[in-house]
DSSP file (Angstrom, degrees, kcal/mol; ACC not computed):
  #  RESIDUE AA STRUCTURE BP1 BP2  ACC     N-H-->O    O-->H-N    N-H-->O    O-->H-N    TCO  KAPPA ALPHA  PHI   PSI    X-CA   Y-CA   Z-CA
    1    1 A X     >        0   0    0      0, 0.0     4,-1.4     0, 0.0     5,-0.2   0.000 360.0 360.0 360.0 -34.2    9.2   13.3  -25.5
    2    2 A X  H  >  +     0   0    0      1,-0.2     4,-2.5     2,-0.2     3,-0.1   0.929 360.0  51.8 -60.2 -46.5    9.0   16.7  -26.9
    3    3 A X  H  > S+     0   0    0      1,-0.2     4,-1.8     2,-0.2    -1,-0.2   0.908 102.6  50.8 -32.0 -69.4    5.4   16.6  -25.9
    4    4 A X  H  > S+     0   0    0      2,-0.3     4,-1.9     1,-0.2    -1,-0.2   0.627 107.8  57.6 -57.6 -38.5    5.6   15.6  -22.5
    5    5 A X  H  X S+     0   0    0     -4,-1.4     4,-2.6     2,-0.2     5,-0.4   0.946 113.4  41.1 -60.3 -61.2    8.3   18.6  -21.8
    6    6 A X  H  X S+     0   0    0     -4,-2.5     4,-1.7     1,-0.2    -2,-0.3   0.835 114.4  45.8 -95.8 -15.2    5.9   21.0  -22.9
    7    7 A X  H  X S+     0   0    0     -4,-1.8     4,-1.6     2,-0.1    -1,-0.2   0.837 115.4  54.0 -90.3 -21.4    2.4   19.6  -21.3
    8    8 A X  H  < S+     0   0    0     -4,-1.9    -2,-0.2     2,-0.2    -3,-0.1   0.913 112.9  39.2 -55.6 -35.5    4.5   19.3  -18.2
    9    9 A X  H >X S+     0   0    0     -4,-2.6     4,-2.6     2,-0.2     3,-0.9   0.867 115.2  54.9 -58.3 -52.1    5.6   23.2  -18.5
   10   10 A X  H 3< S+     0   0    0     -4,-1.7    -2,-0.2    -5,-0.4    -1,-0.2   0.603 107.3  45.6 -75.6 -18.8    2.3   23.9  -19.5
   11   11 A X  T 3< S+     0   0    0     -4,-1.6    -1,-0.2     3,-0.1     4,-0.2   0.363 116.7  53.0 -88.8   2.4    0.8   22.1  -16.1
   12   12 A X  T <> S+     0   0    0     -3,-0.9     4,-3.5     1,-0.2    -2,-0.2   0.786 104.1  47.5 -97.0 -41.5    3.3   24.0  -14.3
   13   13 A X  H  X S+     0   0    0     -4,-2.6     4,-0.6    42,-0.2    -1,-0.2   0.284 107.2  54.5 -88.0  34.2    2.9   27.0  -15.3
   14   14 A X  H  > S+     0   0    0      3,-0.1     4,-0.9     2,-0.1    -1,-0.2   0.477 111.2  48.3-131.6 -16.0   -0.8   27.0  -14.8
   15   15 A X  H >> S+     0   0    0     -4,-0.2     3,-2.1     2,-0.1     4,-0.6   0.810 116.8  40.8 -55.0 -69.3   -0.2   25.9  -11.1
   16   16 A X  H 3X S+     0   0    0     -4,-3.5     4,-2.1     1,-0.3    -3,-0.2   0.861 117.5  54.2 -49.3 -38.5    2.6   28.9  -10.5
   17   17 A X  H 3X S+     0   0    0     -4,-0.6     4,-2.0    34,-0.3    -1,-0.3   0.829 108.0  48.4 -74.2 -18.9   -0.1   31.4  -12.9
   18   18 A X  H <X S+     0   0    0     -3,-2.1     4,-3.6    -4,-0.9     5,-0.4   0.969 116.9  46.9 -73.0 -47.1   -3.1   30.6  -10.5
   19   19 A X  H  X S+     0   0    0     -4,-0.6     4,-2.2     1,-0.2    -2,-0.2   0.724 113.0  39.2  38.8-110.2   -0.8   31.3   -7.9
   20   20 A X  H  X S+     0   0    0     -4,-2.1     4,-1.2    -5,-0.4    -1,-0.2   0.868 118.3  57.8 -70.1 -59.1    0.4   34.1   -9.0
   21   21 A X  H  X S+     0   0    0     -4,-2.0     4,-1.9    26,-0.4     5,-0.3   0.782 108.3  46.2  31.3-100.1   -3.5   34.8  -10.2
   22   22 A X  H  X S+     0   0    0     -4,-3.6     4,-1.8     1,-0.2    -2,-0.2   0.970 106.9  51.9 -50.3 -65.1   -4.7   34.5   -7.1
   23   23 A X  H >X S+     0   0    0     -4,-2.2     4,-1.4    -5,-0.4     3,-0.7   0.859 109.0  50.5 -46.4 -42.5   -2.4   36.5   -5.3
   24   24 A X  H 3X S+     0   0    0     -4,-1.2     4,-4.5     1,-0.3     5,-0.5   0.987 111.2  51.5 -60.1 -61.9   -2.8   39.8   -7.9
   25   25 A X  H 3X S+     0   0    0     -4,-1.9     4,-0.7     2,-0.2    -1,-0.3   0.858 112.4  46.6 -55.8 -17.8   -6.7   39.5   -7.4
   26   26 A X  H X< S+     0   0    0     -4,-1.8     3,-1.7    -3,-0.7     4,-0.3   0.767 120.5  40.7 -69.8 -89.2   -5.9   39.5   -3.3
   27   27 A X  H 3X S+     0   0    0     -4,-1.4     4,-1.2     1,-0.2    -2,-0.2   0.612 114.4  46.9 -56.2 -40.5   -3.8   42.2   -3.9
   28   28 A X  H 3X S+     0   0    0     -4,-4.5     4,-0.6     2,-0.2    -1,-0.2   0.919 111.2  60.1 -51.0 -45.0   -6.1   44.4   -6.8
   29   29 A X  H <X S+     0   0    0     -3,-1.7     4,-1.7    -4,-0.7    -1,-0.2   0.887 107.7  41.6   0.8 -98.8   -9.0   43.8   -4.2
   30   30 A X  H  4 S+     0   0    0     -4,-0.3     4,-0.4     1,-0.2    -1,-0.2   0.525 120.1  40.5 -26.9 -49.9   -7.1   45.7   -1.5
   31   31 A X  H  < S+     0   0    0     -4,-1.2    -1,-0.2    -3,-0.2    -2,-0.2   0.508 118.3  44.6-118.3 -23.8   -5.9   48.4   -3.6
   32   32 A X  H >X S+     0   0    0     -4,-0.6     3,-2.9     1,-0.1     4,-2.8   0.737  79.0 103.1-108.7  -1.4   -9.4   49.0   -5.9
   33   33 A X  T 3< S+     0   0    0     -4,-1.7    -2,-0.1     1,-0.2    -1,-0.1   0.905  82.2  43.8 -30.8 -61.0  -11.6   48.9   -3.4
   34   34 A X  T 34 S+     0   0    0     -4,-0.4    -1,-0.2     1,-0.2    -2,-0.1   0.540 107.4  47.8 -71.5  -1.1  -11.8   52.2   -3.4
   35   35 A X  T <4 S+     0   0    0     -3,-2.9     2,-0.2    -4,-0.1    -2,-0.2   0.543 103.8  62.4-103.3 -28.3  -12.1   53.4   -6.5
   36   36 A X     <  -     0   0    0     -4,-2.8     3,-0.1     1,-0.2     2,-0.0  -0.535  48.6-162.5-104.5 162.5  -14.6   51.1   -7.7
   37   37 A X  S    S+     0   0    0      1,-0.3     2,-0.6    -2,-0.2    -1,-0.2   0.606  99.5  22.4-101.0 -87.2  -18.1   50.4   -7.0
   38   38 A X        +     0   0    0      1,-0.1     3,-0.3    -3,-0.1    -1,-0.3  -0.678  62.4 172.1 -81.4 109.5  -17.8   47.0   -9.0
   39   39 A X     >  +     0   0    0     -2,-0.6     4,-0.7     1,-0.2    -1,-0.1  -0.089  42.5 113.3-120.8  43.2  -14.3   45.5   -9.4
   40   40 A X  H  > S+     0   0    0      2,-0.2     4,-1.6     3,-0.2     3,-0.5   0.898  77.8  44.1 -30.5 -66.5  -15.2   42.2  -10.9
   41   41 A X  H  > S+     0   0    0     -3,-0.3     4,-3.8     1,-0.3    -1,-0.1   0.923 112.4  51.5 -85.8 -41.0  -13.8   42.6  -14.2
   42   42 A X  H  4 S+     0   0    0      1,-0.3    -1,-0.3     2,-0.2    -2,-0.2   0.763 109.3  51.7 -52.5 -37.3  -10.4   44.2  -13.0
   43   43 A X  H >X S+     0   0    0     -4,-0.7     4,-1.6    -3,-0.5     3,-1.2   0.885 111.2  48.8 -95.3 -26.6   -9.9   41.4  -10.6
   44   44 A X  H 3X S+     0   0    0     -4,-1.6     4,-2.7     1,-0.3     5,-0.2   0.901 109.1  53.7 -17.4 -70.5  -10.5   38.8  -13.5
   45   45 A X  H 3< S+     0   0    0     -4,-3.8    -1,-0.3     1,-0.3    -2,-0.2   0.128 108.6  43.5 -52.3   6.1   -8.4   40.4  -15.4
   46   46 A X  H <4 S+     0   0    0     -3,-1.2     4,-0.4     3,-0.1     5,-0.3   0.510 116.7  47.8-158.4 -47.4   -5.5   40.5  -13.0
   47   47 A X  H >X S+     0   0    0     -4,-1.6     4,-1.9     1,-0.2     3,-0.7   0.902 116.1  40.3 -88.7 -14.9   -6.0   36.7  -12.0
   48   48 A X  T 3< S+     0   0    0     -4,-2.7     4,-0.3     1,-0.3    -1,-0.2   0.519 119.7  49.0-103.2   6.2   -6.4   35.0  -15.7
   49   49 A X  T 34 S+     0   0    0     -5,-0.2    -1,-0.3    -3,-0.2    -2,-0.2   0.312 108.6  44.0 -91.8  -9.4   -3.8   37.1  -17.0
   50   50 A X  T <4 S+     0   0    0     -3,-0.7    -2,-0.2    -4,-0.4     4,-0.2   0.528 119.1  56.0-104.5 -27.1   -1.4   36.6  -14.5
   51   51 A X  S  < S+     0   0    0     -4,-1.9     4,-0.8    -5,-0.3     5,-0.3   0.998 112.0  35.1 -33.2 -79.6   -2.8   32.9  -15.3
   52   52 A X  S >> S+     0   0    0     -5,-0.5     4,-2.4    -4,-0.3     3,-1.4   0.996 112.1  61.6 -66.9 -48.1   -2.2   32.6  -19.1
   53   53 A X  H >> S+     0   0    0      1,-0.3     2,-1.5     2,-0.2     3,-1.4   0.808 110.9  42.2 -66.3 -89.6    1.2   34.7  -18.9
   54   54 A X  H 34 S+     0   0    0      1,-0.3    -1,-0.3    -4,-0.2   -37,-0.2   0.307 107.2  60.2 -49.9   4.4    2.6   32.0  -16.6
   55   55 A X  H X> S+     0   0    0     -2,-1.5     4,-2.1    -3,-1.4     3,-1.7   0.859 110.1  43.9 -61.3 -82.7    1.3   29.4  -18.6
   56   56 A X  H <X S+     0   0    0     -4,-2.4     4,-2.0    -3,-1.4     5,-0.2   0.894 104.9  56.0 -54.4 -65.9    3.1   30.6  -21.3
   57   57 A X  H 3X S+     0   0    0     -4,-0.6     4,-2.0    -5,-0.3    -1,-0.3   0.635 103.8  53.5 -44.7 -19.9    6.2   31.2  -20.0
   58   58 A X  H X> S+     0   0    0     -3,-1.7     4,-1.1    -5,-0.3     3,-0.6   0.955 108.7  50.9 -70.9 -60.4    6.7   28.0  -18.7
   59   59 A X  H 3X S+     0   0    0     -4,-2.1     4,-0.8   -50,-0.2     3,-0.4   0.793 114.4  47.2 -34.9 -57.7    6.0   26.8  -21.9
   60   60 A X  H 3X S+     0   0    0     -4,-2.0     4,-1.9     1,-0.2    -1,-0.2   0.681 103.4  58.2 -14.4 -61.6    8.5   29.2  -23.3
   61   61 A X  H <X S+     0   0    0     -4,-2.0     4,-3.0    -3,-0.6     5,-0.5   0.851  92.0  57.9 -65.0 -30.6   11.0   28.8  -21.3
   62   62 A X  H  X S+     0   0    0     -4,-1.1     4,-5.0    -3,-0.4    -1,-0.2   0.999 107.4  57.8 -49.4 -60.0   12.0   25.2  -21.5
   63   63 A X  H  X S+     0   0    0     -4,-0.8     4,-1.3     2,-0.2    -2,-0.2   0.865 109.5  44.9 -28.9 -55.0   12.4   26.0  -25.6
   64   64 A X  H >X S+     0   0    0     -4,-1.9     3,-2.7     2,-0.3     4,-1.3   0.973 110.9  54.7 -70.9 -81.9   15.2   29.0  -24.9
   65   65 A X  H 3X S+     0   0    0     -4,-3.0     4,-3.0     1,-0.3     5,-0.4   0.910 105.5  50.5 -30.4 -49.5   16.8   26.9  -22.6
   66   66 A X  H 3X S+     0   0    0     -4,-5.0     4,-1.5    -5,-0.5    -1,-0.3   0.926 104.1  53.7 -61.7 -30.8   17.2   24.3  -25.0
   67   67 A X  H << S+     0   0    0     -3,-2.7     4,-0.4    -4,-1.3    -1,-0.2   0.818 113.2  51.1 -82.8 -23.8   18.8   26.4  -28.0
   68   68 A X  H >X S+     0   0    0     -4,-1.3     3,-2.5    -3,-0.3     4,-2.5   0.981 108.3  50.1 -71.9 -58.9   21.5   27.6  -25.2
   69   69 A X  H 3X S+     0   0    0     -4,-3.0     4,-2.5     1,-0.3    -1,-0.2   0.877 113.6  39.2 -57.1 -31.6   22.1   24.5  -24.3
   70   70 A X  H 3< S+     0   0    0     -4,-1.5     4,-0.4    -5,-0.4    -1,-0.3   0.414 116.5  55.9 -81.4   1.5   22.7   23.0  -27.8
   71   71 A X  H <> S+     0   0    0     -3,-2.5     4,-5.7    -4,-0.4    -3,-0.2   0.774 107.4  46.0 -96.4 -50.6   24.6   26.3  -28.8
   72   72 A X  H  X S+     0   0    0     -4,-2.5     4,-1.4     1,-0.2    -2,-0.2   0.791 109.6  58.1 -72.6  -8.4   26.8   26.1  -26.3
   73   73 A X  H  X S+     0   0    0     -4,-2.5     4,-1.4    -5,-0.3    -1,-0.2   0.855 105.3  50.8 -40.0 -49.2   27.2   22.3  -27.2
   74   74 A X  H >> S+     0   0    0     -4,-0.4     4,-1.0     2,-0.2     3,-0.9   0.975 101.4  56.1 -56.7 -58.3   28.2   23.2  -30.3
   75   75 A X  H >< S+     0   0    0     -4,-5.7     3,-1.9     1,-0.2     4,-0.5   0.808 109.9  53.7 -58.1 -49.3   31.0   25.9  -29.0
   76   76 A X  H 3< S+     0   0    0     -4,-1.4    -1,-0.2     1,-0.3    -2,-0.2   0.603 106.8  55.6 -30.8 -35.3   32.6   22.4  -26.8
   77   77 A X  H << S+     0   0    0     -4,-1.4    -1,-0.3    -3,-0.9    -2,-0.2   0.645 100.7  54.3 -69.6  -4.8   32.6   20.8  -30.0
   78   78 A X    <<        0   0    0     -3,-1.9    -2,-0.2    -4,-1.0    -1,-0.1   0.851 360.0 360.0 -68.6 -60.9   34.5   23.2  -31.3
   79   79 A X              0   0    0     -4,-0.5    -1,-0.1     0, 0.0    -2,-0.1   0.295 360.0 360.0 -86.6 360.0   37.2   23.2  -29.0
């Protein structure tokens, strides 16, 4: 089950990082057009990095949620 949590997180966040992805490479476009002759590598960078970082964080996140919830499970047993 643990599995399935985390290639679901991991297919989510690699929708929300193209996304995300996509939009930065609209936006880097726009904004390096002018500076550059070639801005290839810059807009790469900007969509597979916003790629892989949401990737990750989804992945991530589920984990952290889960130790909260089971710590504050614990403090309800407590009481």
């Amino acid at each position: 089950m643990a599995a399935l949590r985390i290639l679901a997180a991991g297919v989510f966040g690699a929708c929300a990082g193209a996304v995300a992805g996509f939009f930065l490479a609209l936006a880097g476009g726009e904004w390096l057009f002018g500076w550059h002759d070639t801005i290839g590598p810059e807009l790469r960078v900007a969509f597979f990095g916003a790629l892989i970082g949401a990737a990750l964080m989804a992945i991530w996140q589920p984990s952290r949620n889960a130790r909260r919830h089971a710590r504050s499970a614990a403090d309800r047993s407590k009481t």
